[in-house]
C-alpha positions as CSV (number, residue, x, y, z in Angstrom):
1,X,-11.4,27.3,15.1
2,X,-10.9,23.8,14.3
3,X,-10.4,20.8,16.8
4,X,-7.6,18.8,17.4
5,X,-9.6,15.9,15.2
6,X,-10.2,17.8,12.7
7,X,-6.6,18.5,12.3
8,X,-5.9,14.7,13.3
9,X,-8.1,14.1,9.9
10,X,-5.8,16.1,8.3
11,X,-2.5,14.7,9.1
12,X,-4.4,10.9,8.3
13,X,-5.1,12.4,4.9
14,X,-1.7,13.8,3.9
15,X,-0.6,10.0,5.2
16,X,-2.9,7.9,3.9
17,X,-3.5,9.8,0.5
18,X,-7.2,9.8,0.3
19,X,-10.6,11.1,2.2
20,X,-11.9,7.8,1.6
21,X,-9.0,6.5,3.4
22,X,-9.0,8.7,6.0
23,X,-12.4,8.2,7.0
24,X,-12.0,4.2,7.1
25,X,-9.0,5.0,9.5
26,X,-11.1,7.5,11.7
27,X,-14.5,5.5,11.3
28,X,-16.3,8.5,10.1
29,X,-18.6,8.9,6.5
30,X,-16.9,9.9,3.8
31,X,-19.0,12.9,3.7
32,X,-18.7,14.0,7.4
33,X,-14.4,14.0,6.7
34,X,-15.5,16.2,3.5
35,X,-17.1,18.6,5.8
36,X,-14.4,18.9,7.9
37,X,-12.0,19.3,5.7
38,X,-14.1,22.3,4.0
39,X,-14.5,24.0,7.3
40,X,-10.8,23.8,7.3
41,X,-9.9,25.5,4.1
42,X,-12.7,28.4,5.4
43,X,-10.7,28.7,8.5
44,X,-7.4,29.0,6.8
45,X,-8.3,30.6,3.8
46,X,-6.9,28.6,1.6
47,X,-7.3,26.3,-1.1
48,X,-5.9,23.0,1.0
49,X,-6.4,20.0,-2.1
50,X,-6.4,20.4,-5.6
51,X,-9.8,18.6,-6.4
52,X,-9.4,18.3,-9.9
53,X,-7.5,15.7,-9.0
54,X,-8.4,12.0,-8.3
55,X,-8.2,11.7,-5.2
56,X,-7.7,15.0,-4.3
57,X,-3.6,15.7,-3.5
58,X,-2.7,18.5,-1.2
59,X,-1.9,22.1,-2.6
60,X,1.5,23.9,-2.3
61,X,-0.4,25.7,0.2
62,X,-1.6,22.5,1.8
63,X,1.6,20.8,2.6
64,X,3.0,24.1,4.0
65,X,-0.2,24.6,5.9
66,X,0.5,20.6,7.2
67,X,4.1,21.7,8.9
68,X,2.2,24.0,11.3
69,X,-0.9,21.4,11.6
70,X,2.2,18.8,12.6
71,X,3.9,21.3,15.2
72,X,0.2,21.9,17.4
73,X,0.0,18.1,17.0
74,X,3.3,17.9,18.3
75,X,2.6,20.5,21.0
76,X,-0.7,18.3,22.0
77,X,0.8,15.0,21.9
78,X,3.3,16.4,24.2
79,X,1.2,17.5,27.1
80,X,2.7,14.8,29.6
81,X,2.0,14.5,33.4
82,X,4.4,16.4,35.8
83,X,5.6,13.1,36.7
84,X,6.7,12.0,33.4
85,X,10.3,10.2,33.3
86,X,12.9,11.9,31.3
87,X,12.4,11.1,28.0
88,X,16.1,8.8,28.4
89,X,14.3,6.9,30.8
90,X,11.1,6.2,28.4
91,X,10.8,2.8,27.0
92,X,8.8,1.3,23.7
93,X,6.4,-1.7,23.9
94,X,6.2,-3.0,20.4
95,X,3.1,-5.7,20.0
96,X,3.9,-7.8,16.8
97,X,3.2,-11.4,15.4
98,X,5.3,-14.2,14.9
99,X,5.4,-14.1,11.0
100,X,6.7,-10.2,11.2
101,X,9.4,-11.2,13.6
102,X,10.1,-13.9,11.7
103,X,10.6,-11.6,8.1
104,X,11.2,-7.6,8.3
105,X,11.0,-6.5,12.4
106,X,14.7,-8.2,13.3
107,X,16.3,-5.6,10.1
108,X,13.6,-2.8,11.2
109,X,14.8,-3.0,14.9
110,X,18.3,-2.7,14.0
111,X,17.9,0.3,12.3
112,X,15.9,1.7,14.7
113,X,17.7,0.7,18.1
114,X,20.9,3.0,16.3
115,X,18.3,5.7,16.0
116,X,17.0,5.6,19.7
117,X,19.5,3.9,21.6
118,X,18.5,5.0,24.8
119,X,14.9,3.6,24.4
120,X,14.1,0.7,26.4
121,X,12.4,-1.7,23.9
122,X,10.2,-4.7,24.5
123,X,8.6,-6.8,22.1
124,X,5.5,-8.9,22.9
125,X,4.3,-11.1,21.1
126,X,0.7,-12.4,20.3
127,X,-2.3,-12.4,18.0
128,X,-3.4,-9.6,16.0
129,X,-6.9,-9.5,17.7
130,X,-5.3,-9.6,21.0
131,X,-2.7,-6.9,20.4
132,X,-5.3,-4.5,19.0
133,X,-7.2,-5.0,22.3
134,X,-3.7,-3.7,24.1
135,X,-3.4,-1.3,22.1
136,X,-6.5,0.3,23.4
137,X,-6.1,-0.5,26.5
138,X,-2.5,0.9,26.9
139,X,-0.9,-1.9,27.7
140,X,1.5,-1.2,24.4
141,X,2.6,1.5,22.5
142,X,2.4,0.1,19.0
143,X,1.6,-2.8,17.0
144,X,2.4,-4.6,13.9
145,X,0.1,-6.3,12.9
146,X,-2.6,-7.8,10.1
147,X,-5.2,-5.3,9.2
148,X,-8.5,-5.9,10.9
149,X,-11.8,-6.5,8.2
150,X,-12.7,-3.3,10.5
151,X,-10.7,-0.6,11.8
152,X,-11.4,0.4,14.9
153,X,-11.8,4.0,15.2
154,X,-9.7,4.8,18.0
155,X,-6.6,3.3,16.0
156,X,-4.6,4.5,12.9
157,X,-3.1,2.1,10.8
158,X,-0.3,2.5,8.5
159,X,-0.2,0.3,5.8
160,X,3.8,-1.6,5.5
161,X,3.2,-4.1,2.7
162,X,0.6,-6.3,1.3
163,X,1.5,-10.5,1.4
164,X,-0.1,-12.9,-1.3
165,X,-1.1,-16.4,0.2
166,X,0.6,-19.6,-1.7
167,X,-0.1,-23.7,-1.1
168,X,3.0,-24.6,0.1
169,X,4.1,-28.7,-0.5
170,X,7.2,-30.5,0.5
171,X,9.5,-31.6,-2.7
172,X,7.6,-34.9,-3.1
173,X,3.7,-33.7,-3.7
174,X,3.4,-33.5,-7.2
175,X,0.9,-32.2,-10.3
176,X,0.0,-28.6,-10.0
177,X,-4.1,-29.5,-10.0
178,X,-4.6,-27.9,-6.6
179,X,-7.6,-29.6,-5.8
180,X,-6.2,-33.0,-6.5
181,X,-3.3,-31.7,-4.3
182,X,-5.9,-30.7,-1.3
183,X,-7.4,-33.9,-1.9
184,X,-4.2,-36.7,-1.5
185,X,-2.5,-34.6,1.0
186,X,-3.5,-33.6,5.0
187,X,-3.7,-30.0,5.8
188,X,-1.3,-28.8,8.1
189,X,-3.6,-25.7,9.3
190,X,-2.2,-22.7,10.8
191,X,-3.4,-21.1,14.0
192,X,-6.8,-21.2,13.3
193,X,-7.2,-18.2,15.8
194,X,-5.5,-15.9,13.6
195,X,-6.8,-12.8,11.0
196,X,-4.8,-14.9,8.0
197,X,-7.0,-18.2,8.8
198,X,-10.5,-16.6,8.3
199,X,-9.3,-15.6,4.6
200,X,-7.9,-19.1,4.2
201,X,-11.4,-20.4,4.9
202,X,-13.1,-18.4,2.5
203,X,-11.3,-19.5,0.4
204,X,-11.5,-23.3,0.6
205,X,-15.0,-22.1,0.8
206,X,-15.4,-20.3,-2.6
207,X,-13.4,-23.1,-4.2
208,X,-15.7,-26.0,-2.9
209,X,-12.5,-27.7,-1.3
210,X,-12.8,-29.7,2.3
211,X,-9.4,-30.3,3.7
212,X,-8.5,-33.2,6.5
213,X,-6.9,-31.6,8.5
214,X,-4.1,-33.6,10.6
215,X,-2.1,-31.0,12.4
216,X,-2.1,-27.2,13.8
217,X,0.4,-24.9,15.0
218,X,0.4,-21.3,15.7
219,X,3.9,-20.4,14.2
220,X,4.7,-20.1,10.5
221,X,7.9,-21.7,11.0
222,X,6.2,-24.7,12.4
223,X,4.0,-25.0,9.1
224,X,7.0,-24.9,7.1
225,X,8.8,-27.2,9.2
226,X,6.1,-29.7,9.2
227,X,5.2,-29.4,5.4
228,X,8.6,-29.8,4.5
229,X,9.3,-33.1,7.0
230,X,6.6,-34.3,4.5
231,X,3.5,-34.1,7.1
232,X,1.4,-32.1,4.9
233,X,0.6,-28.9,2.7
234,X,-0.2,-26.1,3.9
235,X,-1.4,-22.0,3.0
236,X,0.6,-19.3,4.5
237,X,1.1,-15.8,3.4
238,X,4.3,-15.7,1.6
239,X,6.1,-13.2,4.3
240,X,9.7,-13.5,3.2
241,X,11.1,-16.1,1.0
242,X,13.9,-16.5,2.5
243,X,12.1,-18.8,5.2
244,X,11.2,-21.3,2.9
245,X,13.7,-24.3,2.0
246,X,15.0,-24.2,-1.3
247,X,12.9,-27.4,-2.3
248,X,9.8,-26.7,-1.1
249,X,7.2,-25.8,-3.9
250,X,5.6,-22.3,-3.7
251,X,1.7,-22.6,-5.9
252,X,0.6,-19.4,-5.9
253,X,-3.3,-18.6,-5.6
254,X,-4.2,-16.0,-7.4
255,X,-7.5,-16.0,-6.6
256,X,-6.9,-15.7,-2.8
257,X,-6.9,-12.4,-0.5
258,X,-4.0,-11.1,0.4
259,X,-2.7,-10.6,4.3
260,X,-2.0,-6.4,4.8
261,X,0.3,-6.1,7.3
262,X,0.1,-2.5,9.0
263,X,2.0,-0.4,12.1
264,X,-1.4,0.6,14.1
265,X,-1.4,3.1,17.2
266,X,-3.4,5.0,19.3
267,X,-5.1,8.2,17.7
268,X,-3.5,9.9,20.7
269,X,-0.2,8.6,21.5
270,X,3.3,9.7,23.6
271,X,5.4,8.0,21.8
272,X,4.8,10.0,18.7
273,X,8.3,10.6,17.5
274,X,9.9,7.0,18.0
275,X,7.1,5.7,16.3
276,X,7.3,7.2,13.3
277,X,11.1,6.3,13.3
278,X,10.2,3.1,13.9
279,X,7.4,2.8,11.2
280,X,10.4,4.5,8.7
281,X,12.7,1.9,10.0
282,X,10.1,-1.0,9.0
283,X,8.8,0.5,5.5
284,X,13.3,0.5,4.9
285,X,13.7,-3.1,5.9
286,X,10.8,-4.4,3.8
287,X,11.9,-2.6,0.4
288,X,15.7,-4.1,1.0
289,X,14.1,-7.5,2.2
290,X,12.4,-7.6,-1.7
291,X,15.7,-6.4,-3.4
């Protein structure tokens, strides 16, 4: 009989669309979720994925076979101590950045709050590394957050959108050379601290450009603000464009990584139901943010 990770594997496929995916998110070879997911299908008795396809997609058989999966997970995840509150009592600790509560979150929470408005929310505020840690640790329920390099293995994380980094210059920088641009104008850095930073320094790093840096500040609305007082440029992911003035230039850089910005949570969690209204409730306010 299979274990409740094995069926945990499962559910991460049907999600995340791919082994290869899955096993990133569980921190397990590709070959060891292969396994697995064999056993299953010999346990069952049933074909589960139609390999001919690339990746493999789940059968008719599979996606009725993941309702029952979804109810013992349900059944597990709701194994609470005597003691538990009632669930009108239960609150939601949301761990998020300042650049997602500065774009989607405010429209996501909206939504949400007329879903579950007996839930007791609190929003916290921090770095990604630092929320991830909570996360862990209990301290929060969920976080939004960018993706590590690394996932840790005791964490799923569901991908919300993908953000392309852009120079950003106040109305009077001019000539779209972006090295001459680097090189007449101080870098106003953001929070050097955060997960967007170290992709910002590879890539003055690949491009052979030193900035002087004159300024640093750990909000994306205080970038803005400063590059557009004229105090700088700047490279931020482009979260919403809404939050940039009308006249500020946008250069994309096409050769830069992008920030993935993902809903992560405990492999185990209580919360199971609110979250996944809440992660519906962001994925809606991102696609009518980019309408």
């Amino acid at each position: 009989m299979p274990d409740i990770k094995t069926l945990e594997i499962y559910r991460d496929i049907a999600d995340l669309g791919s082994f290869q995916a899955a096993a990133r998110n569980m921190g397990l070879s590709l070959s060891a979720i292969s396994l697995q997911m064999k056993r299953l299908e010999e346990f069952a008795q049933l074909n589960l994925f139609d390999r001919s396809k690339k990746p493999p997609r789940l059968t008719r058989d599979g996606l009725i076979y993941l309702d029952k999966i979804d109810a013992v997970l349900k059944q597990w995840q709701e194994l609470e101590p005597a003691d538990m509150l009632h669930p009108s009592q239960k609150h939601l600790t949301i761990g998020t950045v300042h650049s997602v509560l500065s774009s989607f979150l405010p429209l996501a929470l909206k939504s949400f709050r007329q879903d579950m408005p007996n839930l007791d929310i609190v929003v916290r505020l921090d770095e990604s590394f630092v929320l991830e840690a909570e996360l862990q640790s209990g301290a929060i329920d969920v976080a939004i957050i960018s993706k590590p390099s690394k996932n840790m293995a005791d964490i799923i994380y569901h991908h919300l959108k993908e953000e392309n980094l852009v120079l950003i210059a106040g109305p009077q920088v001019t000539g779209d050379n972006i090295k001459n641009i680097f090189r007449d104008n101080p870098y106003v850095r953001f929070n050097r601290s955060a997960r967007i930073s170290l992709k910002i320094d590879d890539w003055f790093e690949k491009r052979g450009i030193i900035v002087t840096s004159g300024m640093e500040i750990d909000t994306l609305e205080g970038v803005i603000a400063l590059v557009h007082a004229g105090l700088g440029i700047s490279i931020v992911p482009l979260v919403s464009a809404r939050l940039f003035p009308p006249d500020m230039r946008i250069i994309p850089l096409k050769d830069a990584s992008k920030r993935e910005v993902v809903l992560a949570v405990p492999r185990i969690n209580r919360n199971n139901h609110s979250i996944h209204d809440l992660l519906e409730c962001c994925k809606k306010a991102i696609d009518e943010e980019t309408q």
